[in-house]
N, C-alpha and C positions, 0 to 999 in steps of 0.2 A: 784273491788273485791266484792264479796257476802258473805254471812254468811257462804255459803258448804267450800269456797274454804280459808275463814277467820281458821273454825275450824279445815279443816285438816292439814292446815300448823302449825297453833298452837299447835295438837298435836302432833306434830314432835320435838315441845322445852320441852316437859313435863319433866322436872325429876324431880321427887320426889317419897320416896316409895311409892311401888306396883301400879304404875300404869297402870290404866287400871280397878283397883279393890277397889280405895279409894276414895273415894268422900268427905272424911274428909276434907284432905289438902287444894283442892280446894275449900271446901265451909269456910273454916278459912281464905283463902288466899283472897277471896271473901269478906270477913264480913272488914280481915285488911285493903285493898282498898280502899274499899267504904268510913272506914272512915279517910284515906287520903285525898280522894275527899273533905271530908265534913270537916275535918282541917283546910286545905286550903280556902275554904270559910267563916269558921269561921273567919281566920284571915284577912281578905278580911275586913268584919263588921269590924272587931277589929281596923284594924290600917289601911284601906284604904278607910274609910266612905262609904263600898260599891261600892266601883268601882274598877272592873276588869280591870288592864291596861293588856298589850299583854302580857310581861312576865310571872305573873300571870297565863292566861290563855294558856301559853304553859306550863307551869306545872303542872296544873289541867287537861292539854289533854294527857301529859305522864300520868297521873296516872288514867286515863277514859280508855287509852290503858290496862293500869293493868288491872283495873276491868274488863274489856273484854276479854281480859286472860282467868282469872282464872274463868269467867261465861262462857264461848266457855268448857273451864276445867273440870265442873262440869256434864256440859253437854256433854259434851263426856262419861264422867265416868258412866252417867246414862242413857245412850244408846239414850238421845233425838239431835234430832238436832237445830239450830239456826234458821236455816228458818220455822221449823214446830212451835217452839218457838212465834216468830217474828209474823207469821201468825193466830197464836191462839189469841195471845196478841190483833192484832187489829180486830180481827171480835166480841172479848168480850165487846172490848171499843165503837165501832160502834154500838154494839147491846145496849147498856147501854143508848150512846147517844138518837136512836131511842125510846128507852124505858125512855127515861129521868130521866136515874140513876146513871148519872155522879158522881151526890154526892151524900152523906150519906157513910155510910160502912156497911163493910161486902164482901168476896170474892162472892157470889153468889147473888148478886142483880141484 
């Protein structure tokens, strides 16, 4: 499966109001996710000294599915798609590389 055919089947489970027109939901449903994800490996440090056994890491892949979701979601709602997404992301990180501006910050380096 690809991102094109990722996001149009994703948008067929949407419900939630006005969609098509809300980008709230999705970008909250987004923010809640992510830090599921990041629960989850909190508690990882916390009580498994750092070590992801499998079960673990099928429950951090259920909720990676979420954030996938609900980022396929947002981006439906704001008219972009995943592969154009996808592909921006890595000709920026390439260029950074080549330019050796991996690190430091700031979105335009």
């Amino acid at each position: 499966m690809d991102f094109k055919e990722y996001q149009d089947k994703a948008k067929k489970t949407a419900l939630y109001p006005n969609v098509g027109s809300n980008f709230i939901y999705p970008t909250l449903g987004l923010t809640n996710e992510s830090g599921e994800v990041a629960g989850k490996i909190k508690k990882v440090l916390r009580d498994k000294n750092g070590i992801i056994d499998e079960n673990t890491k099928s429950e951090i892949k259920k909720e990676l599915g979420d954030v996938l979701w609900y980022l396929s979601q947002l981006s439906t709602e704001l008219n972009l798609s995943l592969d154009d997404i996808a592909n921006e992301n890595l000709q920026k990180l390439s260029s950074r590389m080549e330019r050796n501006k991996i690190h430091g910050e700031g979105d335009n380096r």
